[in-house]
N, C-alpha and C positions, 0 to 999 in steps of 0.2 A: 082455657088455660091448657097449654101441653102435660098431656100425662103417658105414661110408659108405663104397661099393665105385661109384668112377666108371670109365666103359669108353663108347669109343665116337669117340677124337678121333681126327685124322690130320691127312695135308695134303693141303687141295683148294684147286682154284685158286680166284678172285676170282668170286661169282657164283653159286658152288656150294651145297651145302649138306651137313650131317652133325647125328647123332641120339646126341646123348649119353645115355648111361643111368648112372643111380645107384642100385645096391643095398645097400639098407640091412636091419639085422638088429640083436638087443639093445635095441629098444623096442617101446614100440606104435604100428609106424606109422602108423595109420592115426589117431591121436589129436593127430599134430604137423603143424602147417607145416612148408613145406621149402622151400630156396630154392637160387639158380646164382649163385655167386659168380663174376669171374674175376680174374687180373691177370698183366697184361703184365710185362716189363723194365721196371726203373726206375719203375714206375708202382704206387700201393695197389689194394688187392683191392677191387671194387666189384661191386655188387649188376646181377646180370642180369635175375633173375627169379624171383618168390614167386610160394608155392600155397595155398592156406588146406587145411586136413586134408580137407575134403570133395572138394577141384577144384573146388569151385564160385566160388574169388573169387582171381584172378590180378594181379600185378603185375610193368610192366618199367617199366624210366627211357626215357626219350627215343629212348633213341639205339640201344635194339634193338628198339621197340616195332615191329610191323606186321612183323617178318623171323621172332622168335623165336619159340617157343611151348614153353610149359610145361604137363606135362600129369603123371599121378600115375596110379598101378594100387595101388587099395588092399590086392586078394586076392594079390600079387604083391612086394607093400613095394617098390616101385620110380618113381621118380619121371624123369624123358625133360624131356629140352632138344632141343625141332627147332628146326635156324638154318638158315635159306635165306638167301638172297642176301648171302652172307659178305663180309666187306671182307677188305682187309690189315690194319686197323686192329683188326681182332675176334682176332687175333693173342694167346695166351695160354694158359695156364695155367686153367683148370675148374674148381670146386669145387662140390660140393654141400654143403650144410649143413643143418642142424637144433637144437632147443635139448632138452633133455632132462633133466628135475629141474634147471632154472636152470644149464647149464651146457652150452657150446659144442662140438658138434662138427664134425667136417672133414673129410671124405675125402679121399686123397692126391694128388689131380686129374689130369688126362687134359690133354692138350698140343692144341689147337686151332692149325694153323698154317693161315693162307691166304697163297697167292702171288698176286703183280700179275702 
């Protein structure tokens, strides 16, 4: 069965940064995108950051582009969120994801806090 194994979140201050990892197992990873979901309190789960199956073609929205990076180890099935220069605002709840035979998965997410 596909599973999404996130590790790597904590609390750093305002400024800082941390190295999320996602280990996956139960497909072929190295045939999927993968992407970093997050969501705060009160707020829907939004798109951080996509990988196309090679590494070769990345996407983030506005608002973590030039801080985040997203990066993928094929021989390894493991896909890495680096975020430097953290806000308060980045405040949240993690996800990685994937699609597999038309059909969503989610790992249980890792807790990102920053303090002002």
């Amino acid at each position: 069965q596909v599973q999404l194994v996130e590790s790597g979140g904590g609390l750093v201050q305002t400024g800082g940064s941390l190295r999320l990892s996602c280990a996956a197992s139960g497909f072929t990873f190295s045939s999927r995108p993968m992407s970093w979901y997050r969501q705060a309190p009160g707020k829907e789960r939004e798109l951080v950051a996509g990988i196309s199956n090679t590494g070769r073609v990345t996407t983030y929205p506005d608002s973590v582009k030039g801080r985040f990076t997203i990066s993928r180890d094929n021989p390894k099935n493991t896909v890495y969120l680096q975020m430097n220069s953290l806000k308060f605002e980045d405040t949240a709840i993690y996800y990685c994801k994937t699609v597999w035979l038309a059909k969503d998965y989610w790992g249980q997410g890792t807790q990102v806090t920053v303090s002002s």
